[in-house]
DSSP file (Angstrom, degrees, kcal/mol; ACC not computed):
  #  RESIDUE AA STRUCTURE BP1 BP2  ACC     N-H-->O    O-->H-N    N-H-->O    O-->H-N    TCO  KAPPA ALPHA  PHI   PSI    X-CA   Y-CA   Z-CA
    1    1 A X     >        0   0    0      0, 0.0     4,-0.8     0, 0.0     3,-0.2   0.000 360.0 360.0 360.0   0.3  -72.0   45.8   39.1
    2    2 A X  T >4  +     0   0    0      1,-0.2     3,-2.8     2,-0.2     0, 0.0   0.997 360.0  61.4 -76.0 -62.6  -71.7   41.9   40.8
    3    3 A X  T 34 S+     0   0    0      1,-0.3    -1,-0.2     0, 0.0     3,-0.1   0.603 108.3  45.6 -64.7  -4.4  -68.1   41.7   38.3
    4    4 A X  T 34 S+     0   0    0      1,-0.2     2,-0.5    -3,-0.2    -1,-0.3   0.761 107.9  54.3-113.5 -12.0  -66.5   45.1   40.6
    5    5 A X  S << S-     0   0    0     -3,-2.8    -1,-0.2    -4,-0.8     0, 0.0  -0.959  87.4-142.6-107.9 126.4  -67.3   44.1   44.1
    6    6 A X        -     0   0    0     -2,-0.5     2,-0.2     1,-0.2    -2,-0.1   0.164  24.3 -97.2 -82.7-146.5  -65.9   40.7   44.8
    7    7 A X        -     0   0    0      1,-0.0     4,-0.2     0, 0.0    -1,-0.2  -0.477  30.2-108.8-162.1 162.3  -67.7   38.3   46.8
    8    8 A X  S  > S+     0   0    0      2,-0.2     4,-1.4    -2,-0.2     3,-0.3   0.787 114.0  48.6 -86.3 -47.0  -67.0   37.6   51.0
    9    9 A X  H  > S+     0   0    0      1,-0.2     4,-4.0     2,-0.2     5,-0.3   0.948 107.0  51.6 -82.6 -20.7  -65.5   34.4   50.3
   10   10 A X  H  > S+     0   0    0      2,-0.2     4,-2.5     1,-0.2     5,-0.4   0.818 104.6  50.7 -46.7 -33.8  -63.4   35.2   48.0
   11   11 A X  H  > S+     0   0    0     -3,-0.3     4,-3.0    -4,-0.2     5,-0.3   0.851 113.6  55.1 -92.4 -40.5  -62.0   37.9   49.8
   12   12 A X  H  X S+     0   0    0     -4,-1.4     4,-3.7     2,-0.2    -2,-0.2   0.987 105.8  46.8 -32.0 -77.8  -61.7   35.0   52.4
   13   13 A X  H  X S+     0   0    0     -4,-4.0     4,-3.9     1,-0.3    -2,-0.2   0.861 120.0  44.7 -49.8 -43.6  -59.7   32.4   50.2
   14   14 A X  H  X S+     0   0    0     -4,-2.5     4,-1.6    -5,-0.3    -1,-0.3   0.864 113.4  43.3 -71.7 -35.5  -57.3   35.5   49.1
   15   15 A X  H  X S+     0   0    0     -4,-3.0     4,-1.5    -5,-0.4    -2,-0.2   0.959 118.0  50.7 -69.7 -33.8  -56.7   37.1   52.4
   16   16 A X  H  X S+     0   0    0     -4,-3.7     4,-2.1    -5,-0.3    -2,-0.2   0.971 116.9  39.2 -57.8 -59.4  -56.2   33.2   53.7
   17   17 A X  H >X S+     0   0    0     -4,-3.9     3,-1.4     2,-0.2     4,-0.5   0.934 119.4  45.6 -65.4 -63.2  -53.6   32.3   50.6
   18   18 A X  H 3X S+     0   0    0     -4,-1.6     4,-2.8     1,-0.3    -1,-0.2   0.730 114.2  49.5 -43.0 -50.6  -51.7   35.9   50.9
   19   19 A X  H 3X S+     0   0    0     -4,-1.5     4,-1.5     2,-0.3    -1,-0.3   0.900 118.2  41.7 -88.9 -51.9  -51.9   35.1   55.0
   20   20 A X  H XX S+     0   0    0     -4,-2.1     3,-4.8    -3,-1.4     4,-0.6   0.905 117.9  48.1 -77.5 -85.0  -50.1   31.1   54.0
   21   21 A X  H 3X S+     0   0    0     -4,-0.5     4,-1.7     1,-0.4    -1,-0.3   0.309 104.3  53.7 -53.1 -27.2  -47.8   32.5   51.6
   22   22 A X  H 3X S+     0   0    0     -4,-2.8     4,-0.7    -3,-0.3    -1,-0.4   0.865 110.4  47.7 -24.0 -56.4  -46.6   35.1   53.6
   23   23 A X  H <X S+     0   0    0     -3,-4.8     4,-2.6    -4,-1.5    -2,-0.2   0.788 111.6  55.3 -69.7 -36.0  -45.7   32.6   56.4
   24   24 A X  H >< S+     0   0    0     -4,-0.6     3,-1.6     1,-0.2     4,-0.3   0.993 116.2  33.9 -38.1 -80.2  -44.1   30.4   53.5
   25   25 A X  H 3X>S+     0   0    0     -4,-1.7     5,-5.0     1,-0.3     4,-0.7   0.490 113.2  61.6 -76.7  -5.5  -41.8   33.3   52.3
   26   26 A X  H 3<5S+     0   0    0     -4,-0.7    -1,-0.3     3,-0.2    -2,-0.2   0.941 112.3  39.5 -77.3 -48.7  -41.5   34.4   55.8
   27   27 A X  T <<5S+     0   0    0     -4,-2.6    -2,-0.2    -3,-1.6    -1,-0.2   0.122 135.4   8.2 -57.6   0.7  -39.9   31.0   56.5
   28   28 A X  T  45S+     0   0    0     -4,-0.3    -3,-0.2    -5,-0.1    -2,-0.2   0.633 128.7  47.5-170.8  16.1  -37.8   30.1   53.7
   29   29 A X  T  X5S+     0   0    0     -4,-0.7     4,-2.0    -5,-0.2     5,-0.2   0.300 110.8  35.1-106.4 -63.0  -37.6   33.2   51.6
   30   30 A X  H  ><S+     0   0    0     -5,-5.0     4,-3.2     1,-0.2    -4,-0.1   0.747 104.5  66.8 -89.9   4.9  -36.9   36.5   53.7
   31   31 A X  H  > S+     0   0    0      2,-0.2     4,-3.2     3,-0.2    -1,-0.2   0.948 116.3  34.6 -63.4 -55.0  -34.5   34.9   56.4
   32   32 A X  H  > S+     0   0    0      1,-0.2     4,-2.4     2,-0.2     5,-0.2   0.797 113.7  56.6 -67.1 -21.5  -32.2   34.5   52.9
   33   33 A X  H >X S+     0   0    0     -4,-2.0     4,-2.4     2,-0.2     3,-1.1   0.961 115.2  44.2 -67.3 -71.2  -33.5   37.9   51.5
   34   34 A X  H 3X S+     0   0    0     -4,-3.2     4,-2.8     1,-0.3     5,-0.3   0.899 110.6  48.6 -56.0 -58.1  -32.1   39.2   54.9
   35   35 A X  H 3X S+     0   0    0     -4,-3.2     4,-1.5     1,-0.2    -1,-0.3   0.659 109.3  46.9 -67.7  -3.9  -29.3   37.8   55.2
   36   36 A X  H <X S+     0   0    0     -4,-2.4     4,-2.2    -3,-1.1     5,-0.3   0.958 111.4  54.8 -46.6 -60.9  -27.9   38.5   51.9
   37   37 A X  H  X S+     0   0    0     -4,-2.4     4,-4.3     1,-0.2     5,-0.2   0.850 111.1  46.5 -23.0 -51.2  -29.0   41.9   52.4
   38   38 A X  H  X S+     0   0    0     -4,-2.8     4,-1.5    -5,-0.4     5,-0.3   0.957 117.4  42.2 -64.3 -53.0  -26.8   41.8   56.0
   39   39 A X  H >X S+     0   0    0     -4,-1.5     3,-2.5    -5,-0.3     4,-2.5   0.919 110.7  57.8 -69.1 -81.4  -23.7   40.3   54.3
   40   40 A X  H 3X S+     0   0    0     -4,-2.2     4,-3.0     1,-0.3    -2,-0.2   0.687 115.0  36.3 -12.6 -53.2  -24.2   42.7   51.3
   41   41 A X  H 3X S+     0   0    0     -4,-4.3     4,-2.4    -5,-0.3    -1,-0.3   0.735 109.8  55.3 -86.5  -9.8  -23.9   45.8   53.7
   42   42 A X  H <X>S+     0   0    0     -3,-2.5     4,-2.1    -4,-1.5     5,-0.7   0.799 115.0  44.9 -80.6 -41.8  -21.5   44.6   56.0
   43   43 A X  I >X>S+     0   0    0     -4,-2.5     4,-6.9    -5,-0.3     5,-0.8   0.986 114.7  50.9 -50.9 -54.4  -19.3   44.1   52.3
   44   44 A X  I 3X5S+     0   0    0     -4,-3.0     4,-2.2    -5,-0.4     5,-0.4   0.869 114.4  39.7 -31.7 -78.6  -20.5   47.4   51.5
   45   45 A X  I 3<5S+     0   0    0     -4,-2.4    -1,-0.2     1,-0.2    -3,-0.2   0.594 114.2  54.4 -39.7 -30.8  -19.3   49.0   55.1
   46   46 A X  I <X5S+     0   0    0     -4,-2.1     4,-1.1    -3,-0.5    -1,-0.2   0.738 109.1  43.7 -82.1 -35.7  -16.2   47.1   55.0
   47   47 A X  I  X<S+     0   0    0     -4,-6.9     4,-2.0    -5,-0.7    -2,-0.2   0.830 116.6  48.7 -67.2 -19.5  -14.9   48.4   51.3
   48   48 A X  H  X<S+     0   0    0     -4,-2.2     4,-1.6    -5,-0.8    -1,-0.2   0.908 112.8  47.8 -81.4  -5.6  -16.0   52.0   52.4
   49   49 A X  H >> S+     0   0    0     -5,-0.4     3,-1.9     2,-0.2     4,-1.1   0.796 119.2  48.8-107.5 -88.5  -13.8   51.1   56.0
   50   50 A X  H 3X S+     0   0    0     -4,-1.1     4,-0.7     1,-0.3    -2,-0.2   0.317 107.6  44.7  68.2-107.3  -11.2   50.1   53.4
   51   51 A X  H 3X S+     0   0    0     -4,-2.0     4,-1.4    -5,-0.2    -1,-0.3   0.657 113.2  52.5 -67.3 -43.4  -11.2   52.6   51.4
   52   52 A X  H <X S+     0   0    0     -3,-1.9     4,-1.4    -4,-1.6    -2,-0.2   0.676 114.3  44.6 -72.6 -40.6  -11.1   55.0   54.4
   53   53 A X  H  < S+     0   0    0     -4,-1.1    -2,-0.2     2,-0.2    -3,-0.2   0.920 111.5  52.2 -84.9 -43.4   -8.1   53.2   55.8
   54   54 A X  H >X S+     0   0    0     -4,-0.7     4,-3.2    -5,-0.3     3,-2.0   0.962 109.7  46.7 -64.6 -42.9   -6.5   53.1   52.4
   55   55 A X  H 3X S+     0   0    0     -4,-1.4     4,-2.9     1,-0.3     5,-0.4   0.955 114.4  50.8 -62.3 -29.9   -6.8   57.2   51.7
   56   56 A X  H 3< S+     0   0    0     -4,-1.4     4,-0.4     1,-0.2    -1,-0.3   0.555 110.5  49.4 -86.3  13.0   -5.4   57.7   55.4
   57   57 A X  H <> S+     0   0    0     -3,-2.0     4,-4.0     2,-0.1    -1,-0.2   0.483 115.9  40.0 -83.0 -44.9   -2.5   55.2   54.3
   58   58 A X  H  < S+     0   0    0     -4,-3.2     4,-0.4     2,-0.2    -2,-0.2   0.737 111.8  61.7 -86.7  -3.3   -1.8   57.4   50.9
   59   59 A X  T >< S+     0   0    0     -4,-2.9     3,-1.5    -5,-0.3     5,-0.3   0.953 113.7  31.9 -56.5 -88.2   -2.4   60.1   53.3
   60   60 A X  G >4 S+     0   0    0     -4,-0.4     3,-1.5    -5,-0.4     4,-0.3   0.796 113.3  54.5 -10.1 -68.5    0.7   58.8   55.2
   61   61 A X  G 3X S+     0   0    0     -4,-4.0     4,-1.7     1,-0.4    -1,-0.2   0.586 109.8  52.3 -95.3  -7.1    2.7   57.6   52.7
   62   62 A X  G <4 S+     0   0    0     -3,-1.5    -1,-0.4    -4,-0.4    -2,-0.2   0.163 113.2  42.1-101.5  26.8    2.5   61.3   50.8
   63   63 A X  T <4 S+     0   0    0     -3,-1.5     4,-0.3     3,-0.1    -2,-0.2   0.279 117.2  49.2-134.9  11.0    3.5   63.4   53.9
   64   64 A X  T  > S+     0   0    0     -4,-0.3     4,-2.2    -5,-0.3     5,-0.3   0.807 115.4  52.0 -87.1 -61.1    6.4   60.3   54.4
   65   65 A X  H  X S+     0   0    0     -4,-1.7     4,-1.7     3,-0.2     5,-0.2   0.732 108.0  43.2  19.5 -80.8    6.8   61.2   50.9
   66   66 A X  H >> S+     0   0    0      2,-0.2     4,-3.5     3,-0.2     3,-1.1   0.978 111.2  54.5 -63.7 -64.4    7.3   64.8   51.2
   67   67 A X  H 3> S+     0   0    0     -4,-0.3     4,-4.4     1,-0.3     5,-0.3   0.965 109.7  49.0 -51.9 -54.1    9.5   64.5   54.0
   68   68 A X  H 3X S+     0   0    0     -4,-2.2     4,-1.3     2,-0.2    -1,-0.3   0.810 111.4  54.4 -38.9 -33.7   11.7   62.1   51.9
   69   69 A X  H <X S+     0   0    0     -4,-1.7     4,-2.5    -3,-1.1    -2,-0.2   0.870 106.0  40.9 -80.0 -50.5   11.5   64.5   49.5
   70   70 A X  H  X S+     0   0    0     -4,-3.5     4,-2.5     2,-0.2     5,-0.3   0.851 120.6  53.9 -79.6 -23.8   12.8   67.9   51.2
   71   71 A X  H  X S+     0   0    0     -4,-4.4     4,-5.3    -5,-0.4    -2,-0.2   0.964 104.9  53.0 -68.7 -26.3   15.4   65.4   52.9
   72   72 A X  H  X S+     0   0    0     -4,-1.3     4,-1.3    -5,-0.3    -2,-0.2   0.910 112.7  37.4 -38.9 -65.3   16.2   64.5   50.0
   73   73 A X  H  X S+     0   0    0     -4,-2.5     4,-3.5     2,-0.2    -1,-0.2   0.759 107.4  62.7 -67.6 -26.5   16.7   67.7   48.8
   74   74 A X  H  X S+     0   0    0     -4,-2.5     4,-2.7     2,-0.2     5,-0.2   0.965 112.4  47.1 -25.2 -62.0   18.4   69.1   52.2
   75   75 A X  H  X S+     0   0    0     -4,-5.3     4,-0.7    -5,-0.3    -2,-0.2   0.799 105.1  55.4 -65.7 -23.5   20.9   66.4   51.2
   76   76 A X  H >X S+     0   0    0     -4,-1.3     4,-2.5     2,-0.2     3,-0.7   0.933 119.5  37.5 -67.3 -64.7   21.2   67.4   47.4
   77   77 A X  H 3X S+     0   0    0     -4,-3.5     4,-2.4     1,-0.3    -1,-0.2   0.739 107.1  56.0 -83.2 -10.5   22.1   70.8   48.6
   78   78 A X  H 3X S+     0   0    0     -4,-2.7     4,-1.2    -5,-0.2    -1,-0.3   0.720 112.2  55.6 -73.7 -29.1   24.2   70.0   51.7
   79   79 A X  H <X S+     0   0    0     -4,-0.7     4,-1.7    -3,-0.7     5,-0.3   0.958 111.7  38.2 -72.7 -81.6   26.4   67.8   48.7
   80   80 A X  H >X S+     0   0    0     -4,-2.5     4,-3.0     2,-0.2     3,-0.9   0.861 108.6  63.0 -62.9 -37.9   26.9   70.6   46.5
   81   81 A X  H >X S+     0   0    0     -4,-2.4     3,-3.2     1,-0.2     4,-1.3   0.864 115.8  43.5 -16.0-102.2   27.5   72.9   49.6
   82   82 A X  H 3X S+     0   0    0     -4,-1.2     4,-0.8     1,-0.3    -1,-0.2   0.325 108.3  44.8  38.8 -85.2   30.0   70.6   49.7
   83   83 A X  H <X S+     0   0    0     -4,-1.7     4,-0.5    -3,-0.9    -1,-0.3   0.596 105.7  65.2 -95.9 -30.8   31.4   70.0   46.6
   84   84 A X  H <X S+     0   0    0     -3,-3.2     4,-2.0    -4,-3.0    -2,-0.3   0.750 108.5  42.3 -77.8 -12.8   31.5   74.0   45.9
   85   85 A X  H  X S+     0   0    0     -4,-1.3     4,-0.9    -5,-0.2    -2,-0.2   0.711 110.4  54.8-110.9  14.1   34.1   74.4   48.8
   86   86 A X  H  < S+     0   0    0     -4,-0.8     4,-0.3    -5,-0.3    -1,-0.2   0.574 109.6  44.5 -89.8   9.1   35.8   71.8   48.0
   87   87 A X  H  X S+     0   0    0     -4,-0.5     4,-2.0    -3,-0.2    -2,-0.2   0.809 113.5  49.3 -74.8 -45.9   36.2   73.0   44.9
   88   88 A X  H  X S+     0   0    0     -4,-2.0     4,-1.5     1,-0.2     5,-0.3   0.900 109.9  54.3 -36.1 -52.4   37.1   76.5   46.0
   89   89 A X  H  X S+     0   0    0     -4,-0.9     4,-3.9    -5,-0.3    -1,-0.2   0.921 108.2  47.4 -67.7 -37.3   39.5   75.0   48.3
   90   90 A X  H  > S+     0   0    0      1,-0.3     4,-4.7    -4,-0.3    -1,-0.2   0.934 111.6  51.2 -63.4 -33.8   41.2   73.1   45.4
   91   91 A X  H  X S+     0   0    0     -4,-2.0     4,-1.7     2,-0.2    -1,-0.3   0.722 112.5  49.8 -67.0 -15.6   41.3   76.3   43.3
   92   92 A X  H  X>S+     0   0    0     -4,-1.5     4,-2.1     2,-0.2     5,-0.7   0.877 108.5  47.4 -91.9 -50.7   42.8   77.9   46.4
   93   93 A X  H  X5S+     0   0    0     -4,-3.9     4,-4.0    -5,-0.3     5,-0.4   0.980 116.9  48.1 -57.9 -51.5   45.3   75.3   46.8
   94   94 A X  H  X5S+     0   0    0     -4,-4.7     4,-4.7     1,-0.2     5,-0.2   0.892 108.0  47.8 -15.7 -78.1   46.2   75.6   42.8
   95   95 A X  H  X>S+     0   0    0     -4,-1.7     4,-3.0     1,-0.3     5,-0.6   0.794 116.9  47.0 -71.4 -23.1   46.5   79.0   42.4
   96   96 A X  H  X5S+     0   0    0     -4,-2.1     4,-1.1     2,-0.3    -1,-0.3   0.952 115.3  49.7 -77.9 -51.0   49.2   78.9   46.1
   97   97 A X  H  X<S+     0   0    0     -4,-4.0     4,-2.7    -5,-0.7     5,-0.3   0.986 112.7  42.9 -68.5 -38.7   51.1   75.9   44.6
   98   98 A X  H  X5S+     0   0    0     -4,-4.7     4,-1.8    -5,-0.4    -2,-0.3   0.900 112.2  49.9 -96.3   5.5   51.6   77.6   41.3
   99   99 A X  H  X5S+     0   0    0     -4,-3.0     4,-1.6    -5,-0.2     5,-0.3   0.660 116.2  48.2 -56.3 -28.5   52.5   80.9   42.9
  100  100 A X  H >X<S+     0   0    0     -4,-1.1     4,-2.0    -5,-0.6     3,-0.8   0.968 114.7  42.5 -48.8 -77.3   54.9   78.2   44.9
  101  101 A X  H 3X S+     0   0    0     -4,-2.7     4,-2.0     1,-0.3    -2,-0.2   0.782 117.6  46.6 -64.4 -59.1   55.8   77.0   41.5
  102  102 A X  H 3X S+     0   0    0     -4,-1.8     4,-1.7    -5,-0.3    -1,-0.3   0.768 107.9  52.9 -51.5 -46.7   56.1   80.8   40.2
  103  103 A X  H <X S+     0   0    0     -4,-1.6     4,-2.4    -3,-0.8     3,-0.4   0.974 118.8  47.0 -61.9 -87.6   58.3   82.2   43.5
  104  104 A X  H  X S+     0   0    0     -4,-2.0     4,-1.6    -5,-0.3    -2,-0.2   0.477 103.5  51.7  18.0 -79.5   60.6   79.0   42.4
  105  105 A X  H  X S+     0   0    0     -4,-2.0     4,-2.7     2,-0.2    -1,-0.2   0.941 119.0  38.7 -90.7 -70.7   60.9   79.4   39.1
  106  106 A X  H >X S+     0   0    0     -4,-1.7     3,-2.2    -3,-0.4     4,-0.7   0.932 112.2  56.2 -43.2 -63.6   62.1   83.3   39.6
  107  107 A X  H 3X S+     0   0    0     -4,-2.4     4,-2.9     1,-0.3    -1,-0.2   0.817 114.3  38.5 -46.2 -51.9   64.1   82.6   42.5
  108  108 A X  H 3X S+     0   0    0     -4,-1.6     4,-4.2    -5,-0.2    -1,-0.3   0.939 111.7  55.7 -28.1 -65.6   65.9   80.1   40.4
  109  109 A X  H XX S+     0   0    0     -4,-2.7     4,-2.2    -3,-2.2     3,-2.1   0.959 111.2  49.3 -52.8 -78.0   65.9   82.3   37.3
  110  110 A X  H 3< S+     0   0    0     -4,-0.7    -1,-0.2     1,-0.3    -2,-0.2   0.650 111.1  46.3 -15.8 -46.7   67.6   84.9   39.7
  111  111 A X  H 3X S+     0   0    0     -4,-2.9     4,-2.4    -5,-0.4    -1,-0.3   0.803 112.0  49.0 -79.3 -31.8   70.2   82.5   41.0
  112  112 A X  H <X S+     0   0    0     -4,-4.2     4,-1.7    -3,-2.1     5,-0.3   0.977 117.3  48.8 -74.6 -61.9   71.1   81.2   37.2
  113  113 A X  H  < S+     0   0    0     -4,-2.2    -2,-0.2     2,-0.2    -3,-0.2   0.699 110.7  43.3 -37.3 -28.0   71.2   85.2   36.4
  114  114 A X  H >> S+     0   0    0     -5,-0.5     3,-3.3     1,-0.2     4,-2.9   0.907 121.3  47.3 -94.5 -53.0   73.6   86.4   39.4
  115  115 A X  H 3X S+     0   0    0     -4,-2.4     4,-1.6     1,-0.3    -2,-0.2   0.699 111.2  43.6 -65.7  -2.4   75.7   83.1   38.5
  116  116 A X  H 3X S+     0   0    0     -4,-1.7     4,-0.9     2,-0.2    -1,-0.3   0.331 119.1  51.6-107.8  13.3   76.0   83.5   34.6
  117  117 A X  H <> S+     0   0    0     -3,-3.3     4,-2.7    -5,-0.3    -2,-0.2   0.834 107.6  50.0 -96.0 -47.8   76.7   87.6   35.8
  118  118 A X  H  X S+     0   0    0     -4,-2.9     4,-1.1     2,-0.2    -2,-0.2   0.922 113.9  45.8 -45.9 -64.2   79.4   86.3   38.2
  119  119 A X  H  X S+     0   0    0     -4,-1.6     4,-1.9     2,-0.2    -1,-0.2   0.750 111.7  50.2 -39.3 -48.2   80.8   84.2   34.9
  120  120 A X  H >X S+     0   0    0     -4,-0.9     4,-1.4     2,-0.2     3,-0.8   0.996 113.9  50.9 -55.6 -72.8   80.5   87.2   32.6
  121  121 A X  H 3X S+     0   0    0     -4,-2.7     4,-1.8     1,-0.3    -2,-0.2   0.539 107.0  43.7  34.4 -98.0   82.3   89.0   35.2
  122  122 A X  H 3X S+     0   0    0     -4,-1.1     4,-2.0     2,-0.2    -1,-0.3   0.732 115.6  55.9 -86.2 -34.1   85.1   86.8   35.8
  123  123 A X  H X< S+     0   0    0     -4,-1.9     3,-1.4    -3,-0.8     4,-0.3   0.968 113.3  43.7 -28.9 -86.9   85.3   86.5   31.6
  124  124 A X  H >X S+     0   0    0     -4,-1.4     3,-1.9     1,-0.3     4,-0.7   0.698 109.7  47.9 -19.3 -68.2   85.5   90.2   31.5
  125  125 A X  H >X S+     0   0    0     -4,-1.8     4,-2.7     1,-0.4     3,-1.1   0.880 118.8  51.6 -72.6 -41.7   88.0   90.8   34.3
  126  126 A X  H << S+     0   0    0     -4,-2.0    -1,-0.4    -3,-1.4    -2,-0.3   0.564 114.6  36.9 -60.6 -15.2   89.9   87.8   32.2
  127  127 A X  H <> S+     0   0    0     -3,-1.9     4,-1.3    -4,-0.3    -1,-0.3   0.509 111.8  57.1-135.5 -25.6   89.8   89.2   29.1
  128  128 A X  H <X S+     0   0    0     -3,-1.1     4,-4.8    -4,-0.7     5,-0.4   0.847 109.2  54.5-100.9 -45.8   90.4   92.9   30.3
  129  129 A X  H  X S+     0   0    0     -4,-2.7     4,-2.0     1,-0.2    -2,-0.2   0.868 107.7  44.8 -48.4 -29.9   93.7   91.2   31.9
  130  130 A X  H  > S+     0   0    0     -4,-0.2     4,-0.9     2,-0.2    -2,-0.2   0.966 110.5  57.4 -93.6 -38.2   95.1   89.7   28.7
  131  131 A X  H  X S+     0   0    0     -4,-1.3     4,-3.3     2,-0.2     3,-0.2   0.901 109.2  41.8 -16.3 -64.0   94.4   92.9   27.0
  132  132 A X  H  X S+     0   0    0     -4,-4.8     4,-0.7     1,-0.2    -2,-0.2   0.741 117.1  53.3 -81.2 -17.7   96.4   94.8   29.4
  133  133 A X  H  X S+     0   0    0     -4,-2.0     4,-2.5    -5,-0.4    -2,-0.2   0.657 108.8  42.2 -37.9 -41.1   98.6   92.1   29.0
  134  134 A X  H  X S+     0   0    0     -4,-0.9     4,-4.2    -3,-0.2    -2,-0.2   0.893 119.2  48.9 -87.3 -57.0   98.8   92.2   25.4
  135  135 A X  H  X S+     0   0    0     -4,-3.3     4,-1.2     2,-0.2    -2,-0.2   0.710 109.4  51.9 -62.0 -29.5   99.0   96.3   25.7
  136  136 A X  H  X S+     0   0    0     -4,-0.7     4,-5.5     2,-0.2     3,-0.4   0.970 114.2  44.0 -78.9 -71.6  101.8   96.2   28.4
  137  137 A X  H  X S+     0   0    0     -4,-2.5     4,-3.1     1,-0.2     5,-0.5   0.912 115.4  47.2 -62.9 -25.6  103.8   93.9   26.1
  138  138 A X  H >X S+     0   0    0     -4,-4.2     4,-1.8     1,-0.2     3,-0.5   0.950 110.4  50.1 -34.0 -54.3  103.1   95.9   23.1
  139  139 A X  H 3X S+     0   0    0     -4,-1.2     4,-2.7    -3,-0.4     5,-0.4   0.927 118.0  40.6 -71.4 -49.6  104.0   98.9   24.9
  140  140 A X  H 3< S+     0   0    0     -4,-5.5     4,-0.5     1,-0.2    -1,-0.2   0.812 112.2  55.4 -51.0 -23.5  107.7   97.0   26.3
  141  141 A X  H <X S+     0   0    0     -4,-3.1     4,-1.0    -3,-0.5    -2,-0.2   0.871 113.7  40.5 -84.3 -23.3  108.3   95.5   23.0
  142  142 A X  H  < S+     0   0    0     -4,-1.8    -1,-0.2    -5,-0.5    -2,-0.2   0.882 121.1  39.0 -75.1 -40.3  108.0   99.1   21.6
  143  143 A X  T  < S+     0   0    0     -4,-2.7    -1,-0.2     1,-0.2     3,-0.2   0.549 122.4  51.5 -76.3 -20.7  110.0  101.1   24.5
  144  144 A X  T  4 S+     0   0    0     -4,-0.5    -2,-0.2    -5,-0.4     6,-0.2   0.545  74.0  98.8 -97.0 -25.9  112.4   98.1   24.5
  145  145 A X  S  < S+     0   0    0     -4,-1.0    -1,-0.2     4,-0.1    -2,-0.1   0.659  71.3  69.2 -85.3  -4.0  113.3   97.7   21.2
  146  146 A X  S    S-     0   0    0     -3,-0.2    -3,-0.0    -4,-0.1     0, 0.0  -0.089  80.1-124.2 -28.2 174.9  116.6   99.5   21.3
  147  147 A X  S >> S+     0   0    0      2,-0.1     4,-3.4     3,-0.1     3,-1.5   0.854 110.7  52.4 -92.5 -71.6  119.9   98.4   23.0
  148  148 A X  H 3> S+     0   0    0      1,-0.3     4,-1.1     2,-0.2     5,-0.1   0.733 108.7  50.6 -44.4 -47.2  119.9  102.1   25.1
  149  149 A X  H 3> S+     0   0    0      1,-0.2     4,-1.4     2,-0.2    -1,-0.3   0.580 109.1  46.8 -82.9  -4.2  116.5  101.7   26.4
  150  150 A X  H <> S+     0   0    0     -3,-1.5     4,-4.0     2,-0.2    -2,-0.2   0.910 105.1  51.5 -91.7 -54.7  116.8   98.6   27.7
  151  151 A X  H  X S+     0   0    0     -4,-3.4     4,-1.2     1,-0.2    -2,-0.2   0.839 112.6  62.8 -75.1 -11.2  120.1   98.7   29.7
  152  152 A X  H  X S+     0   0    0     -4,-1.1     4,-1.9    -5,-0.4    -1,-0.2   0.985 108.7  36.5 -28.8 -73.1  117.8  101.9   30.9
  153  153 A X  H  X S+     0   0    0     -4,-1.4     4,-1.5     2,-0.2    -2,-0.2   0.854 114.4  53.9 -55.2 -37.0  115.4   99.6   32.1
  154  154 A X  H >X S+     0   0    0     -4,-4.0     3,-2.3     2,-0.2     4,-1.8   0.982 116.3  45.7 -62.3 -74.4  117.9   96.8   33.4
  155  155 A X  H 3X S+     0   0    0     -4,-1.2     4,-0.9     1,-0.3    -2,-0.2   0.611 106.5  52.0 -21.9 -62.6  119.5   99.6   35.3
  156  156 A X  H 3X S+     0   0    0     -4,-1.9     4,-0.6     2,-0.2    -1,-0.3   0.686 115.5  41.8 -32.8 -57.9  116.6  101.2   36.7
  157  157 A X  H <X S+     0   0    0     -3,-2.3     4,-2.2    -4,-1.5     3,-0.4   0.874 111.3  59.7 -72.6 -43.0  115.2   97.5   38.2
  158  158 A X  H  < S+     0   0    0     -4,-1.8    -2,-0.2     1,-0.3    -1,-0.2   0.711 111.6  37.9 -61.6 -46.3  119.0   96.8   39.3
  159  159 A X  H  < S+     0   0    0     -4,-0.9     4,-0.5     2,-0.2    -1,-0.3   0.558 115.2  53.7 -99.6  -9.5  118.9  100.3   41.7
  160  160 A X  H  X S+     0   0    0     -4,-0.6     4,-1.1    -3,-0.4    -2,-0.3   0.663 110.0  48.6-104.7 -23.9  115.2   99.7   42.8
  161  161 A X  T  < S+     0   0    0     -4,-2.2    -2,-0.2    -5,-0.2    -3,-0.2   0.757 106.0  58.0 -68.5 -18.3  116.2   96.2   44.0
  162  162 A X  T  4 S+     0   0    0     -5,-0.2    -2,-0.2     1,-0.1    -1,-0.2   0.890 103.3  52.8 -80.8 -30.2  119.0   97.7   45.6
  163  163 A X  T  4        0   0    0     -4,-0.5    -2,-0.1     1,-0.3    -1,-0.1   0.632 360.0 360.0 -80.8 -22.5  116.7   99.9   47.7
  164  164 A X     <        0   0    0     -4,-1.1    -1,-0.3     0, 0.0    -2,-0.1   0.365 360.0 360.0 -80.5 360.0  114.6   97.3   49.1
């Protein structure tokens, strides 16, 4: 039973070296222990302050984001607003210049029509004259063509000149 309870100086000599070597590592071992430790959490605490600063930046930069984005789109649709009445407006302006274009174009049509009616017209009434021209001498050469009817006729002109 001696070799399981150890002996009074022993216990001495160990509790003594434990008690040195403690004081050793106390001095020149856990000052470095701690301060890694210190720097180590102070890294730690600074990534996690960081980290925190970076989500509340992508925080930020998605709800400047978003707002660029619905201005964006504000502007997308204030542009086609846009761009449909000034298209409307152009179709409006078309269709008014070629009813313009259309009014014109009759009125014109109208004006060549009354003047090529006027022309026919004055053809006609020309044509209706030499006719009755034509019919008149027919008619003298025909009433005329004796001796007797003629000094008729001479006569006849001879006493209505006298009357005037």
């Amino acid at each position: 039973m001696d070799l399981l309870t150890p002996g009074v100086g022993l216990i001495f000599w160990q509790a003594l070296i434990f008690l040195v070597l403690l004081f050793v590592l106390s001095k020149m071992a856990w000052k470095p222990l701690l301060n890694s430790l210190k720097e180590r959490e102070e890294t730690i605490q600074g990534s996690l302050d960081a980290a925190d600063k970076a989500r509340q930046q992508m925080a930020s930069m998605q709800a400047d984001s978003e707002a660029l984005l619905k201005e964006a789109r504000e502007e997308r649709d204030k542009i086609l607003r846009t761009a449909q009445e000034a298209a409307n407006r152009m179709n409006e302006e078309a269709r008014n210049d070629a009813k313009k274009s259309a009014d014109k174009i009759i009125e014109d049509a109208k004006s060549v029509i009354q003047t090529e009616k006027q022309a026919a017209l004055r053809d006609i009434k020309e044509q209706v004259a030499l006719f009755s021209l034509e019919v008149a001498e027919k008619l003298m050469r025909k009433n005329l063509s004796d001796d007797k009817a003629q000094k008729e006729l001479t006569n006849r002109f001879v006493d209505e000149l006298k009357l005037n």
